[in-house]
C-alpha positions as CSV (number, residue, x, y, z in Angstrom):
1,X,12.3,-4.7,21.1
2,X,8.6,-4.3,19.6
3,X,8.2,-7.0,16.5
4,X,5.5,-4.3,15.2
5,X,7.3,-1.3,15.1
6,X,10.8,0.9,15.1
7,X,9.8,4.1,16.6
8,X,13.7,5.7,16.4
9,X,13.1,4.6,12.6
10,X,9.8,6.3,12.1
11,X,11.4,9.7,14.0
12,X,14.2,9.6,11.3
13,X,12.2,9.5,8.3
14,X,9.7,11.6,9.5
15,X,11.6,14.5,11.3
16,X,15.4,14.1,9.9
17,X,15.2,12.6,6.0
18,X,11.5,14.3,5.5
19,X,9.9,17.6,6.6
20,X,7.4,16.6,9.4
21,X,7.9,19.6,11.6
22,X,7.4,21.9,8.6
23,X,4.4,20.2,7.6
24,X,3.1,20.9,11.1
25,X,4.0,24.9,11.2
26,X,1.0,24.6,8.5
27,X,-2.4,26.4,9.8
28,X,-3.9,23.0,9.0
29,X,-1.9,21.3,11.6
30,X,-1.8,24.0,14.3
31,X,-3.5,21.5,17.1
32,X,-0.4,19.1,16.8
33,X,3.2,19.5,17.6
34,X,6.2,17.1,18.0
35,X,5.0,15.5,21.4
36,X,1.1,15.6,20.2
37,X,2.5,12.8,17.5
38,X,4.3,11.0,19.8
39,X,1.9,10.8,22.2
40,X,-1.2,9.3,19.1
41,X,1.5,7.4,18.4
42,X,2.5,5.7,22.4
43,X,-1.2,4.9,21.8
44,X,-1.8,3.6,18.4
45,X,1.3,1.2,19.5
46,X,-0.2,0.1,23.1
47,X,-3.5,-0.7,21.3
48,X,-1.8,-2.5,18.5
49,X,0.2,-4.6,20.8
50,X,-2.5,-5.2,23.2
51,X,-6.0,-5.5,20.9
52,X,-4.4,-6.5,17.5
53,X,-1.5,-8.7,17.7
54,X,-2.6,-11.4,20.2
55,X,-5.3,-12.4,17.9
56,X,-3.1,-12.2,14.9
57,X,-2.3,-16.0,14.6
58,X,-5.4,-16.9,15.9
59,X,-7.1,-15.5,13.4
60,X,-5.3,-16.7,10.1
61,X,-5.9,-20.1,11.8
62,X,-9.9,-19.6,12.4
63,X,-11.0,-17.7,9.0
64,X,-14.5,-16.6,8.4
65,X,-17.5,-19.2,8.0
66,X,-20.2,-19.1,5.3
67,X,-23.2,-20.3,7.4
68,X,-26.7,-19.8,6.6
69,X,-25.9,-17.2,4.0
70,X,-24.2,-15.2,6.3
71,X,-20.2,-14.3,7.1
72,X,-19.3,-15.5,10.6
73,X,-16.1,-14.3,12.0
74,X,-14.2,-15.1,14.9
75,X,-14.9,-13.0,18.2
76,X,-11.2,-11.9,18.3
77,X,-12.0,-9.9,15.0
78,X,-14.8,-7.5,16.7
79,X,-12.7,-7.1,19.8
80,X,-9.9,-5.7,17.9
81,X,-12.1,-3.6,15.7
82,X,-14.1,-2.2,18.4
83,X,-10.6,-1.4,20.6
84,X,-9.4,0.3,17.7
85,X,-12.6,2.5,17.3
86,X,-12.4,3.2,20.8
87,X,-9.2,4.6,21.1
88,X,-10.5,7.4,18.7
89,X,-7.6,6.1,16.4
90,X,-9.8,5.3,13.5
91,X,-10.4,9.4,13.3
92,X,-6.9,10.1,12.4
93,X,-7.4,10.3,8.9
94,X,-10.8,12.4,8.3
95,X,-11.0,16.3,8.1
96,X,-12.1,18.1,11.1
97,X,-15.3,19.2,9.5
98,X,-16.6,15.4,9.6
99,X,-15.4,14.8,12.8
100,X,-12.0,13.7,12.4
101,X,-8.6,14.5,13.8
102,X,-6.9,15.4,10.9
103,X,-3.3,14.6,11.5
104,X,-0.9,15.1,8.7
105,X,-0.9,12.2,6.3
106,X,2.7,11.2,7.1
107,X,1.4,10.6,11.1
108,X,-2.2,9.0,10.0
109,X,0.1,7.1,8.0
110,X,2.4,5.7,10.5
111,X,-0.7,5.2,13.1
112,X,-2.2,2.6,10.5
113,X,0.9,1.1,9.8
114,X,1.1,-0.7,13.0
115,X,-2.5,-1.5,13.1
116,X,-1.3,-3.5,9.6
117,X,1.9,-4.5,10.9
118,X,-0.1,-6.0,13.8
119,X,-2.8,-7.8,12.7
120,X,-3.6,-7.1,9.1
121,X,-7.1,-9.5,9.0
122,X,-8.6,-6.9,11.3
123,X,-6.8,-3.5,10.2
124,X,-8.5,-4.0,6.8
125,X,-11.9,-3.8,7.2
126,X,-11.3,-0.2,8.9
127,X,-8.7,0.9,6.4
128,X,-11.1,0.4,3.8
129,X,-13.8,2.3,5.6
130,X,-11.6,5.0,5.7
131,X,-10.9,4.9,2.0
132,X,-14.6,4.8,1.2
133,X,-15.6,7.5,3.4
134,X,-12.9,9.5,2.1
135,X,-14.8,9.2,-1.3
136,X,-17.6,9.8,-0.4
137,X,-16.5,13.2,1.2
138,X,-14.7,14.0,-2.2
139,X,-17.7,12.8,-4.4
140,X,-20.6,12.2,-2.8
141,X,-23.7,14.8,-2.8
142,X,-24.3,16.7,0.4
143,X,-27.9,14.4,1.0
144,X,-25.5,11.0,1.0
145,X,-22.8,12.7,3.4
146,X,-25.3,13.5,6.2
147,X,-26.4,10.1,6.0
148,X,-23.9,8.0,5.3
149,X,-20.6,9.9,6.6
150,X,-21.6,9.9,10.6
151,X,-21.5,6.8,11.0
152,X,-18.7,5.5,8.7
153,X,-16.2,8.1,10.2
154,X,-17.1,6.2,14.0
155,X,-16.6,3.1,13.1
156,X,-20.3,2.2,13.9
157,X,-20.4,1.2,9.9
158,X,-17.4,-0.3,7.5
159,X,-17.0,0.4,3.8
160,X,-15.5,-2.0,0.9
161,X,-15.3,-0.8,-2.9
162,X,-16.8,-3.0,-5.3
163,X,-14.8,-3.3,-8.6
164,X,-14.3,-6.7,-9.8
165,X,-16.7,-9.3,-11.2
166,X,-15.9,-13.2,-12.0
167,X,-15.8,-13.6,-15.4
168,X,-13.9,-9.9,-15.8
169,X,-11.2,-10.1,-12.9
170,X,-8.7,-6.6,-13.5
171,X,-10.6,-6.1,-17.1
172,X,-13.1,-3.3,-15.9
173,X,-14.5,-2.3,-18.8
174,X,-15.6,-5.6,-19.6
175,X,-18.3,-5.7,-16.2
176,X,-21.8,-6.6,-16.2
177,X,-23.2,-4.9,-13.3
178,X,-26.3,-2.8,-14.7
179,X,-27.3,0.2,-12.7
180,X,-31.1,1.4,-13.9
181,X,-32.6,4.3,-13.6
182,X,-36.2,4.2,-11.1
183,X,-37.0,8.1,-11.6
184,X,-36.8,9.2,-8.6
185,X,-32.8,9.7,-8.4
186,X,-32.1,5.9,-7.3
187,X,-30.9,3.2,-9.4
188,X,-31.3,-0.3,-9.6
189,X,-28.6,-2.3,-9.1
190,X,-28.3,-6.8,-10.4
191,X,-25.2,-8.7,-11.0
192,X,-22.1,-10.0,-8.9
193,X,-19.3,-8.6,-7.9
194,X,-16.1,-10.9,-6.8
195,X,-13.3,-10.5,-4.1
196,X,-15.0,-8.4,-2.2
197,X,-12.7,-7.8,1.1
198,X,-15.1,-7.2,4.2
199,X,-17.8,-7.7,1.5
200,X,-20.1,-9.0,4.6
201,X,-19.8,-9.6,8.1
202,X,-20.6,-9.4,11.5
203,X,-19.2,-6.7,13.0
204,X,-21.1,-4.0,12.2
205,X,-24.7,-3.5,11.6
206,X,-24.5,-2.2,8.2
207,X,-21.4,-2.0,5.5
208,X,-21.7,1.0,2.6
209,X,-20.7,-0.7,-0.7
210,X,-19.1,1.6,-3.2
211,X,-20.0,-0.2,-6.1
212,X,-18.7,0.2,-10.0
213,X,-21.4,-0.1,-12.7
214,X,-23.2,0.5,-16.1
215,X,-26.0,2.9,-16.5
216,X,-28.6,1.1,-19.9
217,X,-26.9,3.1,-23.0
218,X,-23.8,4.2,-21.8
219,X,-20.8,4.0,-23.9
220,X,-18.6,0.6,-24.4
221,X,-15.4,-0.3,-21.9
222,X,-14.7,2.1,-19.0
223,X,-16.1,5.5,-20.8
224,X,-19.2,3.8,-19.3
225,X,-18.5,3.3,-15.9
226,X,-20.9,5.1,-13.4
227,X,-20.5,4.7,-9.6
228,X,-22.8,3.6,-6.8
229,X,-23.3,4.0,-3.0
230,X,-24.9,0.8,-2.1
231,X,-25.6,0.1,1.5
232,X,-26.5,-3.3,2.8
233,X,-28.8,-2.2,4.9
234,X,-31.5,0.7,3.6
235,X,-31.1,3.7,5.4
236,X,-34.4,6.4,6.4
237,X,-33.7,10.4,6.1
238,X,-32.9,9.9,9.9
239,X,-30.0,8.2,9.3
240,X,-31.9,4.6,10.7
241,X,-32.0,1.2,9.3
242,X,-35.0,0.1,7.7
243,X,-34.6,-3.1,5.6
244,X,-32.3,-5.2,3.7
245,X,-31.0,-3.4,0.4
246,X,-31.2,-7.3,-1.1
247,X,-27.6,-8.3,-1.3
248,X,-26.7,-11.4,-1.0
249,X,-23.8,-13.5,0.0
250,X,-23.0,-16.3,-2.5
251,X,-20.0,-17.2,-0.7
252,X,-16.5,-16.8,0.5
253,X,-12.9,-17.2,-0.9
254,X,-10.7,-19.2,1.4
255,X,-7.4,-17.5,0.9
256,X,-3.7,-17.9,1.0
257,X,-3.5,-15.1,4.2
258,X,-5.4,-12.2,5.3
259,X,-7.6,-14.5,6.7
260,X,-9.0,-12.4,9.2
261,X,-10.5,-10.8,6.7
262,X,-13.7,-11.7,4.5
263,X,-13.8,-12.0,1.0
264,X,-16.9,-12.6,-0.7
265,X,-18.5,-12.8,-3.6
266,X,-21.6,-10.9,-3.7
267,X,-24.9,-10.7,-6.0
268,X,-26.9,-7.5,-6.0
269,X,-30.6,-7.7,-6.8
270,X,-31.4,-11.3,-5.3
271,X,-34.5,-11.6,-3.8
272,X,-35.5,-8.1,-4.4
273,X,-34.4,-4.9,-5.7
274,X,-30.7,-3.6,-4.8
275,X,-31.3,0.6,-4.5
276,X,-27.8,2.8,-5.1
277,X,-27.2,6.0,-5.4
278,X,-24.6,7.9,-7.4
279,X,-21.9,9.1,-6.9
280,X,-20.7,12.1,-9.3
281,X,-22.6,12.3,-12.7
282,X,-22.7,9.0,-14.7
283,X,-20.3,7.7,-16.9
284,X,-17.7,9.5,-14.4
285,X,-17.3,6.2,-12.0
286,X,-13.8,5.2,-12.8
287,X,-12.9,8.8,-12.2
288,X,-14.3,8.9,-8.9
289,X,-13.2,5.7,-8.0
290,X,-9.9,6.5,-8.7
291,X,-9.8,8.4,-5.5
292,X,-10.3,5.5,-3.4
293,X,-8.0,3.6,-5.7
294,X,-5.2,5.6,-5.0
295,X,-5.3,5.9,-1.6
296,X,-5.9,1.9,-1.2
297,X,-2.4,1.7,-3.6
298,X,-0.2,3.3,-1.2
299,X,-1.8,2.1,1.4
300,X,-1.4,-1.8,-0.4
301,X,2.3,-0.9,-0.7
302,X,3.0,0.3,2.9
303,X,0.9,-3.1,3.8
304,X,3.9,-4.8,2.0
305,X,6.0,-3.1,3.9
306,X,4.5,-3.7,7.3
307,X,4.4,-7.0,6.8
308,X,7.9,-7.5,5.5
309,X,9.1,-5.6,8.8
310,X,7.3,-7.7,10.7
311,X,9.4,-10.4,9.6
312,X,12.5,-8.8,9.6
313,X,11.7,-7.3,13.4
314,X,11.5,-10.7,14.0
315,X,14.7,-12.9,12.1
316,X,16.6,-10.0,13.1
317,X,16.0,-10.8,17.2
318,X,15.8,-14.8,16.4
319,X,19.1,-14.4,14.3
320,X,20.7,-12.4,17.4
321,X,19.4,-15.0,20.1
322,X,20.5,-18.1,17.9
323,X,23.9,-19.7,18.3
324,X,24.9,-22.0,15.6
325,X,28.4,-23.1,13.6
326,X,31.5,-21.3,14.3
327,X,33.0,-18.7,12.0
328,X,34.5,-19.9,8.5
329,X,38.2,-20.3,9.8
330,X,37.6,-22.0,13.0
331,X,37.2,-26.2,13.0
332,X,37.5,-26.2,16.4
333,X,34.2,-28.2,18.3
334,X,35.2,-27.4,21.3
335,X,35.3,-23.5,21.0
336,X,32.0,-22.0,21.3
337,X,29.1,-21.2,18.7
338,X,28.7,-17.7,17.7
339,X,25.2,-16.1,17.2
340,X,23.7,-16.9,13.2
341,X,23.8,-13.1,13.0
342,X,27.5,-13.0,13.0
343,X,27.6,-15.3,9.8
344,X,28.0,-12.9,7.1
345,X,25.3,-14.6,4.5
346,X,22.5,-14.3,7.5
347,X,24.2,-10.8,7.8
348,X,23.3,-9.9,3.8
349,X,20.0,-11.6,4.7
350,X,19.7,-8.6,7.3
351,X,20.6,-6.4,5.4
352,X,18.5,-7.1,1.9
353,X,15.8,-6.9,4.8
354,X,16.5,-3.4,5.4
355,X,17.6,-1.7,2.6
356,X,14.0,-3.0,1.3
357,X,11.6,-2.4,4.0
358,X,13.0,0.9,5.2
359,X,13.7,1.9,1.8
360,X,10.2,1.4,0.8
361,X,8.7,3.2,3.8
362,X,10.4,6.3,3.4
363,X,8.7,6.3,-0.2
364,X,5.5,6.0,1.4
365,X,6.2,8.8,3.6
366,X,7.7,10.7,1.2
367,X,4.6,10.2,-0.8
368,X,2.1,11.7,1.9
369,X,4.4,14.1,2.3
370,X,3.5,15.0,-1.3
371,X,-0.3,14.9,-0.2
372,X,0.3,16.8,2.5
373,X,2.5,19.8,0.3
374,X,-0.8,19.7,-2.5
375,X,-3.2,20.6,0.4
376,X,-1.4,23.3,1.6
377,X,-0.4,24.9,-1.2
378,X,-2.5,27.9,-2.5
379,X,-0.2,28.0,-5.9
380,X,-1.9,25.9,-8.4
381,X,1.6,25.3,-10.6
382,X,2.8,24.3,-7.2
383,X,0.0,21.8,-7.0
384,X,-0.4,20.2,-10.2
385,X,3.5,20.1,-10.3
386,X,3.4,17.9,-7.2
387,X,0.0,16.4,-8.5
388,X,2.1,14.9,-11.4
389,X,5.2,13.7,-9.4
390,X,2.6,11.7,-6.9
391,X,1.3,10.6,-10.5
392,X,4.3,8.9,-11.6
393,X,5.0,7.6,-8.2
394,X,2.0,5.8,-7.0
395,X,2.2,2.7,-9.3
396,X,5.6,2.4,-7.9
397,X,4.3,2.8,-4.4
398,X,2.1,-0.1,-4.7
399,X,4.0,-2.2,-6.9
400,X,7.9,-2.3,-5.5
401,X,7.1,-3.2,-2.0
402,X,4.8,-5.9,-3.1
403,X,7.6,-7.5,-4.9
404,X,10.2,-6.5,-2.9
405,X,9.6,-6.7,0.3
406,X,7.7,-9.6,-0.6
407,X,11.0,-11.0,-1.3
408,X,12.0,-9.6,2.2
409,X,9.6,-12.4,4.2
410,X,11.1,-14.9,2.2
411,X,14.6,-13.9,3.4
412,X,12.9,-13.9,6.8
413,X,11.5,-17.7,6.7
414,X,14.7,-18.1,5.6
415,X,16.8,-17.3,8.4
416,X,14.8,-18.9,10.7
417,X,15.6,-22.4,8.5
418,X,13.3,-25.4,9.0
419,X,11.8,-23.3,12.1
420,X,10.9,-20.4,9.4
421,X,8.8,-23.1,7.4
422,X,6.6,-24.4,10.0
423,X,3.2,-22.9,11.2
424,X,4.9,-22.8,15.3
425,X,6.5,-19.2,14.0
426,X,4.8,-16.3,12.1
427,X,7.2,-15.8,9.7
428,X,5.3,-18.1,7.4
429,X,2.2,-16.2,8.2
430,X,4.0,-12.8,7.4
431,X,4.6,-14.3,3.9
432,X,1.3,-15.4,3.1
433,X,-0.7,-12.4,4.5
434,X,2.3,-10.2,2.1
435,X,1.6,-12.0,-1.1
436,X,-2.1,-10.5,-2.1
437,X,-0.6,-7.4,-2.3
438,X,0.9,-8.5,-5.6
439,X,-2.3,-9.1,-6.6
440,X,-5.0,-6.8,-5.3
441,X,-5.5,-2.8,-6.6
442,X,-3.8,-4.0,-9.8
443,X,-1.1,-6.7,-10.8
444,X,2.5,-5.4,-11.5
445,X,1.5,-6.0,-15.0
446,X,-1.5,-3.7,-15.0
447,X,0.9,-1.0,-13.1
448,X,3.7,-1.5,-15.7
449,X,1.6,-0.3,-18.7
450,X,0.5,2.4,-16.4
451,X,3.7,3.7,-15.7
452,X,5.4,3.1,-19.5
453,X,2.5,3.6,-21.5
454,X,0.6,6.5,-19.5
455,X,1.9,8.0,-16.2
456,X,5.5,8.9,-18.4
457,X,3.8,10.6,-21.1
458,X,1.6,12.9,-19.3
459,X,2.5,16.2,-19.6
460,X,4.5,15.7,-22.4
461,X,6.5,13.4,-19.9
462,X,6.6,16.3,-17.7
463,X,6.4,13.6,-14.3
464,X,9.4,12.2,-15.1
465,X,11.8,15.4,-15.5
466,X,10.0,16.8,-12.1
467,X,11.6,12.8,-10.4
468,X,15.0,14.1,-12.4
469,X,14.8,17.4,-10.6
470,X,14.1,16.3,-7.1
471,X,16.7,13.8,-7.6
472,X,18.7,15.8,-8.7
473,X,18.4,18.4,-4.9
474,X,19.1,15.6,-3.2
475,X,22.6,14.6,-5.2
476,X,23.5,18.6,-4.4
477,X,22.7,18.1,-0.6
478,X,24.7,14.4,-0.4
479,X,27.7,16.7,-2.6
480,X,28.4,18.3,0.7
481,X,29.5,14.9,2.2
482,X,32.4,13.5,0.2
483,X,31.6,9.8,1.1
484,X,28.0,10.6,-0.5
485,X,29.1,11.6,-3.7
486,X,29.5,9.2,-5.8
487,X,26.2,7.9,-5.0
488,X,25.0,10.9,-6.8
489,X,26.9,10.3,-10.5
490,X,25.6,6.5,-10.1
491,X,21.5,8.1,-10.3
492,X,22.4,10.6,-12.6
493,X,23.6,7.6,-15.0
494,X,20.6,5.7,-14.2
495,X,18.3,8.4,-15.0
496,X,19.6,8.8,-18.4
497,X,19.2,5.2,-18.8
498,X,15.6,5.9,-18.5
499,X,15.6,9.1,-21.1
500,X,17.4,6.3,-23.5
501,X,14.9,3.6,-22.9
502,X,11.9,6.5,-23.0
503,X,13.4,7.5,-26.4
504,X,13.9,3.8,-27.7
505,X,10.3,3.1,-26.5
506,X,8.7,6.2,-28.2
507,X,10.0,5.2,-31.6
508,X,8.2,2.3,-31.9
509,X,4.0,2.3,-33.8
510,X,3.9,-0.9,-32.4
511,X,2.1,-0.3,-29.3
512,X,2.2,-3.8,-28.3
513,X,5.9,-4.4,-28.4
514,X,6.1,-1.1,-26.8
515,X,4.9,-2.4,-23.7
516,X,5.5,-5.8,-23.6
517,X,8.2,-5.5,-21.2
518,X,6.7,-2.6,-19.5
519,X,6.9,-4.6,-15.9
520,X,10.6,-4.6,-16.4
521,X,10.4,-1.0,-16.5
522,X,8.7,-0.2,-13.7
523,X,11.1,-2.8,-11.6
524,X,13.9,-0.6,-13.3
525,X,12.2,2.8,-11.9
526,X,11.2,1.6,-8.8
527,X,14.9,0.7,-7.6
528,X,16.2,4.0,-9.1
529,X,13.3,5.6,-7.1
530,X,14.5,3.8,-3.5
531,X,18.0,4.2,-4.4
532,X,17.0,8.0,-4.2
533,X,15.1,7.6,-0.9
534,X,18.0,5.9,0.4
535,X,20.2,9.0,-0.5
536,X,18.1,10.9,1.3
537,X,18.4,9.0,4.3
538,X,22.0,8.5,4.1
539,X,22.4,12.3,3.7
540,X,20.2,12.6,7.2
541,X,22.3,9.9,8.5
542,X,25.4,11.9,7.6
543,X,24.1,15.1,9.5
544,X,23.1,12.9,12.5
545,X,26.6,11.7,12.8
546,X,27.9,15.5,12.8
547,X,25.3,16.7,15.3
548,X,23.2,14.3,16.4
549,X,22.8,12.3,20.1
550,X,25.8,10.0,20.1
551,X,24.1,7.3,21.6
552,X,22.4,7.1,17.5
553,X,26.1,6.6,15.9
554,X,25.3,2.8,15.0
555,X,21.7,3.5,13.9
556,X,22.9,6.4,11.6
557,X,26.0,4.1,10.7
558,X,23.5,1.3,9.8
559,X,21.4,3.7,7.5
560,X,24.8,4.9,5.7
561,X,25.4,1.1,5.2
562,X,22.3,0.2,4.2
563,X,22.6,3.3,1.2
564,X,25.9,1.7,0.2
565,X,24.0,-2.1,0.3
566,X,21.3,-0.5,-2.0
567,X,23.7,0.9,-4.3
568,X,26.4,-1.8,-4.5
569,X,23.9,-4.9,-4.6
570,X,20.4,-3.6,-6.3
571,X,20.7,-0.7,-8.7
572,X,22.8,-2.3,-11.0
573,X,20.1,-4.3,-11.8
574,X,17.8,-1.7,-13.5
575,X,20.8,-1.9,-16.7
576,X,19.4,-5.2,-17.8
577,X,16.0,-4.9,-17.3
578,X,16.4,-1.3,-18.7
579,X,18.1,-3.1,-22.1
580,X,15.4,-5.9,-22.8
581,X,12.8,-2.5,-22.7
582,X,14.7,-0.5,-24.7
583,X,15.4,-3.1,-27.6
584,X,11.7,-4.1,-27.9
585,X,12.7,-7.4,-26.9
586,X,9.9,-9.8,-27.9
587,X,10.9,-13.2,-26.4
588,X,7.5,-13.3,-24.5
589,X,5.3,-11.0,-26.5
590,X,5.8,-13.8,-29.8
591,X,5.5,-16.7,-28.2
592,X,1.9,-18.6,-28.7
593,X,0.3,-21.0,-26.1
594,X,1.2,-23.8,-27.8
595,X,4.9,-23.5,-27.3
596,X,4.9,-23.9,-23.9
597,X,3.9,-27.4,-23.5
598,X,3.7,-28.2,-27.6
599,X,0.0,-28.7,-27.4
């Protein structure tokens, strides 16, 4: 059994709950086919199994160095990284007209998921590339894509975006960073810039910084954001390196996992002047960045999920290979131990495990799925219908995984006991690496007032009665299997708890209380949202057992278990979050600093 991937689980979702081999039909697609996938994804495996995970604990015990005013990382790192460029993998994602392979999203997606799942201190520094480039292909002039694009899309180059700052943290319209003017098109660009990941290093000879930043005059807060290309290194009309751009290293964060990976914190315009370019017109920065942002959220919330299955790959085959205790009823000593996974707590353990992880990834699929639909479409109600919907879902994507399946690798240390909490197995390590994604491309807080106080409103809460609507297709298709249907009167019920709470919510003027339990809701949404995708699979599951290969009748039995799980043991849980939200609870809103400790 691979402890990276589950390749009969990534068929399912793909080809039986979702709509792979439609999306493939599409024009767009017409160099791939069924076996094409499989075939990018026999390879994306061998190379993440062979180049990535060797090197995995390795690496999160031999982080980075800060010597000399440079980033130092471990030799395993640039193996990896170059393997992976190699392969040709790392061209999944980009359009054809660049130079890429453009694969549908939902197969680039599952090609970097084991690259995460893997070995997540090397996968990052090309994942953010990827998201960089892609921005720079949406927003960038045509003058910056022929020089910059080339050789971010090979892998010869890596990309970071560069948001935060050290006094400012999440609160961007509160940065420093000053972009001015020269004359000639070019800015200049001095301040610092904090938790940079891949901010510098060693593996490639140049790294293009997208870098967020205020243009002298513009308006207060985020109206007045512009953004920045910023290479490292300056680049000629020919595409060569000249000089350094004058950015310099102050240091590096030592972190709690992802160790593989660099984190800096930077200052532009030491020692010289920093040139950027813009990107878009000014003022428009947060806009533009946005389009990274949102790719780097889904892509933060299927990293929870890779490395919760990761864990659960692995408790799963420890718990099967591990005999300990006897059943409940049996005080015999002398009668032998039974395997930990036939205990029925270790077996909820499991189970929790699941319903989480594979829960959560059919979301993320589900999600490109969306992105996939919006590029082929040529019906613009079509798009900005589906536009919305991946709107209202995207905080969820990043956010319930991060917390869940978070949750999910501490079930897996767990399981494992007092051999879970030492450094000999990688459970530990799965936990650590999976708890920045709580943190990084915005707290759960900062996506709970997105989702309460923006994302439900736009449209005149048009996103939300589009999630009622494709809910409410896939209670019609589970109504044709009568084990399915209750399942179906349980979301309708907890979708009108969310019109209630919307309602309650909307009467308040007091913005604050409004959204001072705004976390709660999105928790609340995000388990009504993967008790749908579990629907979905359980209605795939269903079909499966009526036509499918029989030698699949315990993994489709496991997915209609793992539905029931879900149902039974989570979604009743959205009613009391859903209550404090609705009754403008203000236990924590009131309280003052000085009631904590009395000082």
């Amino acid at each position: 059994m691979s402890t990276i991937v589950n390749r009969r689980d990534i068929d399912f979702v793909m080809y039986e709950t979702l709509e792979l081999d439609r999306i493939l039909s599409a024009e767009r697609y017409a160099d791939y086919d069924r076996e094409a996938i499989n075939a990018i994804l026999d390879l994306a495996q061998s190379v993440a199994e062979d180049q990535f995970l060797p090197s995995a604990g390795h690496l999160d015990a031999n982080e980075p160095k800060f010597i000399d005013g440079k980033a130092l990382t471990d030799p395993a790192t640039k193996k990896g990284l170059d393997a992976y460029n190699e392969s040709g993998l790392s061209l999944t994602g980009y359009a054809t007209d660049i130079g890429g392979m453009q694969l549908p999203v939902m197969a680039h997606q599952s090609v970097n998921a084991m690259f995460t799942c893997a070995n997540p201190g090397i996968a990052s520094y090309s994942f953010l590339t990827q998201g960089a480039a892609n921005m720079l292909y949406e927003t960038g002039s045509q003058e910056l894509k022929d020089k910059y694009l080339p050789n971010m899309v090979s892998g010869t180059w890596c990309g970071t975006m560069c948001l935060s700052e050290p006094h400012a943290g999440s609160s961007l319209a509160d940065i420093r960073t000053k972009a001015e003017p020269v004359g000639d098109g070019t800015y200049k660009l001095s301040g610092t810039k904090m938790w940079i990941s891949g901010g510098d290093q060693d593996l490639t000879e140049n790294i293009i910084h997208m870098v967020l930043a205020k243009v002298p005059g513009s308006p207060a807060g985020v109206k007045g954001i512009s953004l920045f290309l910023v290479p490292k290194m300056r680049v000629d009309d020919d595409g060569q390196i000249t000089a350094s751009n004058n950015i310099a290293l102050a240091g590096l964060n030592h972190k709690m996992g992802h160790r593989g990976t660099t984190n800096c914190l930077l200052n532009f315009g030491e020692g010289g002047d920093t040139i950027g370019y813009l990107m878009g017109g000014e003022n428009q920065g947060l806009a533009n960045m946005f389009i990274m942002m949102n790719e780097a959220r889904i892509a933060v919330g299927m990293g929870a999920v890779q490395s919760a299955l990761a864990g659960y790959l692995y408790s799963l085959d420890y718990a099967r290979q591990r005999p300990q205790g006897r059943p409940v009823g049996n005080k015999d000593p002398e009668s032998p131990q039974i395997m930990i996974s036939e205990h029925a707590d270790i077996k909820r353990m499991l189970m929790s495990q699941k319903a989480s992880v594979e829960g959560a990834y059919t979301l993320m699929h589900y999600c490109a799925q969306l992105i996939d639909d919006i590029k082929l479409s040529d019906n613009k109600e079509e798009q900005d219908r589906l536009n919305l919907l991946l709107e209202l879902l995207t905080p969820i994507c990043k956010s319930w995984p991060s917390e869940y399946c978070l949750e999910a690798n501490k079930l897996a240390i767990q399981i494992l006991g007092g051999y879970g909490y030492t450094r000999e197995y990688p459970v530990e390590r799965f936990y650590r690496d999976n708890r920045l994604n709580h943190i990084h491309e915005g707290t759960w807080a900062i996506h709970g007032i997105d989702i309460l106080g923006r994302k439900v409103r736009i449209a005149g809460g048009g996103a939300v009665k589009i999630l009622a609507e494709e809910i409410k297709a896939t209670i019609a298709a589970a109504s044709e299997f009568e084990s399915l249907s209750a399942y179906g009167a349980k979301l309708i019920n907890a979708m009108k708890l969310v019109e209630d709470t919307l309602a309650a919510v909307g009467k308040s003027n007091d913005h604050e209380l409004a959204l001072a339990n705004a976390t709660l809701f999105l928790n609340a949404v995000g388990h009504i949202v993967i008790a749908w995708m579990w629907l979905k699979q359980a209605v795939a599951a269903s079909k499966g057992l009526q036509s499918g290969n029989a030698a699949d009748k315990a993994f489709y039995e496991g997915k209609i278990a793992a539905n029931r799980y879900f149902f039974k043991y989570e979604l009743p849980r959205i009613r009391a979050d859903l209550d404090i939200v609705a009754s403008l609870d203000d236990t924590c809103l009131g309280l003052t600093a000085e009631q904590f400790v009395g000082v």
